[in-house]
C-alpha positions, 0 to 999 in steps of 0.5 A, spaced: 281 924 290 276 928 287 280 935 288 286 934 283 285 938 276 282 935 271 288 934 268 291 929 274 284 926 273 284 925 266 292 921 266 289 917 272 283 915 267 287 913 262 291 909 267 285 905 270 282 903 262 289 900 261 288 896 267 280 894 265 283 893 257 288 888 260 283 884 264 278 885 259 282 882 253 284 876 257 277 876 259 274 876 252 279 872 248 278 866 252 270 865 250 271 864 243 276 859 244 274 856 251 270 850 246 277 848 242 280 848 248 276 844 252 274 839 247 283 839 247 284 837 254 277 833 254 273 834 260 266 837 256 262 835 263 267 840 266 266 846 262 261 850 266 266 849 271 272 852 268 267 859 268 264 858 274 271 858 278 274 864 275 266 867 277 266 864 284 273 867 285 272 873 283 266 873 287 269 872 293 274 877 292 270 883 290 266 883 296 272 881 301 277 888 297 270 893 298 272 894 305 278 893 306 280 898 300 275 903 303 281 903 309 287 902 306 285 905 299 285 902 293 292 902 290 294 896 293 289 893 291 288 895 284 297 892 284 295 886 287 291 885 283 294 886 276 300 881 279 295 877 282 291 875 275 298 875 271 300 870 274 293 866 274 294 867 266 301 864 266 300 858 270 293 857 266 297 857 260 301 851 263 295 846 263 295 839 262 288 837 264 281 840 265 283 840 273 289 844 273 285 848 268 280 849 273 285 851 279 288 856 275 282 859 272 280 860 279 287 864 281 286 868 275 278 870 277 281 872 284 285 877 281 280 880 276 275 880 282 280 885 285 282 889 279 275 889 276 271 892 282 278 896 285 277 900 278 270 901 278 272 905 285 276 908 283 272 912 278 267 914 284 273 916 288 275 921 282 269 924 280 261 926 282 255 921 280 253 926 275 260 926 272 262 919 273 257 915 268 260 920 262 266 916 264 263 910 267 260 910 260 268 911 257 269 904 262 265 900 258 267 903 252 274 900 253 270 894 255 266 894 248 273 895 244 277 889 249 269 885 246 271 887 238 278 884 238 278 879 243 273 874 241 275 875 233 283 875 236 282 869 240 279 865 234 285 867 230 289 864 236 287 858 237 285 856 229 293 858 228 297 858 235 298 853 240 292 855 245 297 857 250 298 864 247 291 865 249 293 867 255 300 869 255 299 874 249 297 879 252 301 878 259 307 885 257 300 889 258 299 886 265 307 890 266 305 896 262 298 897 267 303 896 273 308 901 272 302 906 270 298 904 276 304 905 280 306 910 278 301 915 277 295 912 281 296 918 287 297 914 295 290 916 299 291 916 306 289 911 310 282 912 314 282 912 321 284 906 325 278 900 323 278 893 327 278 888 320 272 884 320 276 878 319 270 873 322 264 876 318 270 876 311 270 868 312 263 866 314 261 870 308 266 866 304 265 860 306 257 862 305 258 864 298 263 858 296 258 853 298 253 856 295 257 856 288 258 850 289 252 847 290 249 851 284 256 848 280 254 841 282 247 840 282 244 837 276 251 834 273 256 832 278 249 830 284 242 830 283 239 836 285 235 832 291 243 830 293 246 829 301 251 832 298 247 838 294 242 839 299 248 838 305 251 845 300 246 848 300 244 848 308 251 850 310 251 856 305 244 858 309 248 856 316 254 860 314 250 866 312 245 866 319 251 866 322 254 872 318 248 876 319 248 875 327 255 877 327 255 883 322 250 886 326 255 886 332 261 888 328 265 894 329 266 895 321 263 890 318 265 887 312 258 889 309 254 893 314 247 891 313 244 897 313 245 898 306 240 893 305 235 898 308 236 903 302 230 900 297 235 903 291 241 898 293 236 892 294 233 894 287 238 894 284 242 889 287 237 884 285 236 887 278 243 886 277 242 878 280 236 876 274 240 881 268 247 877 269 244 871 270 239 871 264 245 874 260 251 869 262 248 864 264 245 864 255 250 867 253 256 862 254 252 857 250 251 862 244 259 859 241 256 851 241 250 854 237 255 857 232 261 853 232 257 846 233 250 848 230 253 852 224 259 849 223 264 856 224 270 856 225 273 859 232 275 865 227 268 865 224 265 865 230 269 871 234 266 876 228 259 874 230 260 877 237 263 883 233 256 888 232 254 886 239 261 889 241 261 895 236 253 897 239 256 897 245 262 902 245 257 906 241 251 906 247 255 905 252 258 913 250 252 915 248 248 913 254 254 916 260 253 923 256 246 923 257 246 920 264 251 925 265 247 931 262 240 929 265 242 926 271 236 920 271 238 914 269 231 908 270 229 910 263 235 907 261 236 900 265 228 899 263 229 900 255 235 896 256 232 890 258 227 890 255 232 890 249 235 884 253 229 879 253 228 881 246 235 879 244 233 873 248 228 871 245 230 872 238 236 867 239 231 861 242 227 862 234 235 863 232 236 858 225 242 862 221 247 866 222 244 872 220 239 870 226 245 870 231 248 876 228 242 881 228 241 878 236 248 880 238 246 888 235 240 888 240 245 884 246 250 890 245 244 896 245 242 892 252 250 892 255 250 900 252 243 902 256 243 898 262 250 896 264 253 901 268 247 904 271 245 900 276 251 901 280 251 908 278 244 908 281 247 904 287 252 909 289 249 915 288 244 912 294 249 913 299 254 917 302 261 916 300 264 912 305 261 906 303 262 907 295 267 901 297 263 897 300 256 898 295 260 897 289 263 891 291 255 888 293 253 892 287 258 888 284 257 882 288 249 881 286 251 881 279 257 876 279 252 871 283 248 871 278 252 871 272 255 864 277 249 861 279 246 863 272 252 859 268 251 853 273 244 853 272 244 853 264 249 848 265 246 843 268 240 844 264 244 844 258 247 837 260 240 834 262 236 837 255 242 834 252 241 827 254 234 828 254 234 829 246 239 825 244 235 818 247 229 823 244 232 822 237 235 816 238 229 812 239 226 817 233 230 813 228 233 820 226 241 817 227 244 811 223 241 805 224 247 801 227 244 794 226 245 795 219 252 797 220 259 792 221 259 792 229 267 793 229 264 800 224 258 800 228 262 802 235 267 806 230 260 810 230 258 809 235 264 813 239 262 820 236 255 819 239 256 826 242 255 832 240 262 835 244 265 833 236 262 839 233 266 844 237 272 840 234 271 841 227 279 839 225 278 833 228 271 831 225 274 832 218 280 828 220 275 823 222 270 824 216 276 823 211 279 816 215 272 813 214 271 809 209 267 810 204 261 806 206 261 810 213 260 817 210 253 817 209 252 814 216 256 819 218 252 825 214 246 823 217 248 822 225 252 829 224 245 832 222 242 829 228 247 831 233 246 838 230 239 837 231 240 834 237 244 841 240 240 846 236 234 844 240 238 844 247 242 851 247 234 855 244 231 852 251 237 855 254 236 862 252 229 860 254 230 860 260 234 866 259 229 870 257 224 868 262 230 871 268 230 878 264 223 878 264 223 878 271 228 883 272 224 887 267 219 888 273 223 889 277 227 894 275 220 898 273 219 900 281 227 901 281 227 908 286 230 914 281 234 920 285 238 925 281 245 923 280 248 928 285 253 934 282 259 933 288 261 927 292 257 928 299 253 925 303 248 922 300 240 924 302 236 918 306 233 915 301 228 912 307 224 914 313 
């Protein structure tokens, strides 16, 4: 697609941002409200995994439509897609419980895995590296806009809406993007006949999903030191021995391990692991810090999320123009995470919304400087055959750090949580229950968890139906819960920082070659 006129590029574009704006809105506006939602259905042990399963999904869809879109082209990938993440919102839309809730997600996370990685190939397909990251920095200024809106909106809803609304507002866009894509996304013909993978695809699902799973549960459902866990996790290492002996015989393996030969891919995949799993990992704590800690509303909240959004747009633009005029890159992917353990580093001292507000400036700086260059970088690396499938692994890397990343700080979540509640608890910081009427003190005693802080229309409702003798006590344990989560979500961010700090190093011996100026054959970048 590289030869169409610039105008035919520039009408296929704004096609694809329509179909990124549409799963990135969805996308954004679900985080602010997830907490009200959650503490609705109930099932706050369950709130990592609600994450985790459109992670998982849209993991395993990525990896899986990379090859097989660099056979059939990607047009009906990028359709499936669309139809694919509609229906996942609709039916998500029609939960009743934390469960289906769960199941759902996972259709949603099936379907933007398709559409999220199908559009980032499609950008490589229509221009050169050197002129992609001007519009791969466009793309993420779609992203930062979709970032803007979505969390304020989807505050909005959910303090005036029925939380519904949150995932079928926007499903008429989800139509519009399919007749554009249908009808101005060129056909591309079909590659030479190539035998599907179809063994490799399945053992490496099979590998990913245990492994997911394992991450998931360790910590909350199982201990770490479980048969169940340890069970996991060896047959997600069973199944990726297996996949890598069959790959090596494969006849057009569904991810050619000689990509894992080029030091750029290997770097930048591993980077793209510590960076998600750092970011995600802490960032989807950041509304219990908020809303719990600091008592905003959804609506509240989605604004402190707007500088991160508006940074973001402005960078993400900047930095495409100067990648593109320059053609290097590393100096933005190490001043970007080095931003990043900052912004970390900042929200574990965090103590006022002023604090929270000036560390989403330096997160939207990061995602400005660093998002896009490490899979810019990856697919500069290799010829254009393989762009599906480096950017589905580049893709992959990233989406099993955000997972494992979510799972881990989940689990530690849970278990600092505990820790600290016993820890307060026996420091006499809470009400003294013995004081207290028993039939009251078991009225308090059922608020003993800090999952009400993220309810605030049933706190004050409970608040109000007390009776006048409980209204310190109760003062005085919501004081000790917000303590209590306060000090777990900054050992969160902690761990984050320490995860980018690594990935800091280790961007720092990233390989940097010159962004080519034409879709050719990339250079050996190894003897």
């Amino acid at each position: 697609m590289e030869s169409l006129s610039h105008k035919k590029k520039v009408v296929v574009m704004v096609a694809l941002m329509t179909s990124m704006f549409f799963a990135a809105i969805n996308q954004t506006l679900v985080g602010t409200a997830m907490p009200r939602i959650i503490a609705t259905l109930g099932g706050m042990e369950y709130y990592s995994w609600v994450i985790t399963i459109y992670m998982l999904t849209s993991t395993v869809a990525t990896v899986l439509v990379g090859k097989l879109s660099d056979i059939y082209g990607r047009k009906p990938f990028l359709l499936s897609g669309i139809v694919i993440f509609m229906v996942g919102a609709f039916l998500t839309g029609l939960s009743t419980t934390i469960f289906e809730m769960i199941t759902y997600r996972g259709i949603q996370g099936l379907g933007a895995g398709v559409l999220m990685s199908c559009t980032s190939m499609a950008v490589g397909d229509l221009f050169a590296p050197r002129e992609r990251a001007k519009w791969t920095g466009l793309m993420m200024a779609v992203f930062g806009f979709s970032s803007i809106i979505g969390p304020t909106l989807g505050g909005v809803m959910i303090d005036h809406m029925d939380w519904q609304w949150v995932f079928w507002a926007f499903l008429p866009l989800g139509v519009i993007a399919f007749v554009m894509i249908w009808r101005i996304f060129p056909k591309t013909a079909k590659a030479q006949a190539e035998s599907i993978d179809y063994l490799g695809s399945l053992l490496l699902s099979l590998s990913l999903v245990a492994l997911l799973i394992g991450f998931s549960w360790a910590g909350t459902k199982y201990a770490w030191g479980s048969i169940e866990i340890v069970s996991l996790f060896a047959a997600a290492i069973l199944f990726a021995v297996i996949f890598v002996m069959v790959e090596r015989k494969a006849k057009s393996p569904v991810m050619p391990l000689s990509l894992f030969k080029n030091k750029i891919v290997v770097n930048t995949s591993l980077s793209g692991f510590l960076m998600n799993a750092g970011m995600m990992g802490a960032m989807i704590y950041l509304p219990f810090f908020v809303q719990g800690v600091k008592g905003l509303s959804p609506t509240e909240s989605g604004f402190v999320n707007m500088p991160m959004s508006i940074m973001m747009i402005v960078l993400s633009s900047l930095t495409g123009r100067w990648i593109s005029k320059s053609g290097k890159y590393k100096r933005y992917a190490i001043s970007g995470i080095a931003f990043m353990v900052a912004g970390m580093l900042m929200m574990v001292m965090m103590d006022s919304i002023a604090m929270a507000l000036a560390s989403m400036c330096v997160f939207g700086i990061v995602i400005g400087l660093a998002m896009p260059v490490f899979t810019l970088a990856a697919q500069n690396s290799v010829p254009l055959d393989q762009l599906g499938v480096v950017t589905a692994t580049s893709t992959l890397f990233r989406n099993l750090g955000g997972t494992i990343g979510i799972a881990v700080f989940g689990s530690v979540m849970n278990g600092v949580l505990t820790r600290n509640m016993e820890q307060a608890m026996a420091a006499g910081q809470g009400p003294d229950l013995s004081k207290i009427d028993p039939a009251q003190a078991d009225q308090l005693g059922t608020l003993m968890n800090p999952q009400i802080l993220l309810n605030q229309p049933k706190l004050a409702e409970i608040e109000a139906s007390l009776p006048e003798q409980l209204q310190q006590s109760f003062v005085q344990l919501m004081d000790m819960l917000r303590s209590v989560l306060s000090d777990t979500v900054s050992t969160v961010f902690m761990l984050g920082a320490a995860l980018l700090a690594l990935g800091l190093i280790l961007t720092l011996f990233l390989k940097e070659i010159p962004l080519r100026s034409a879709n050719k054959g990339a250079e050996k970048q190894e003897a």
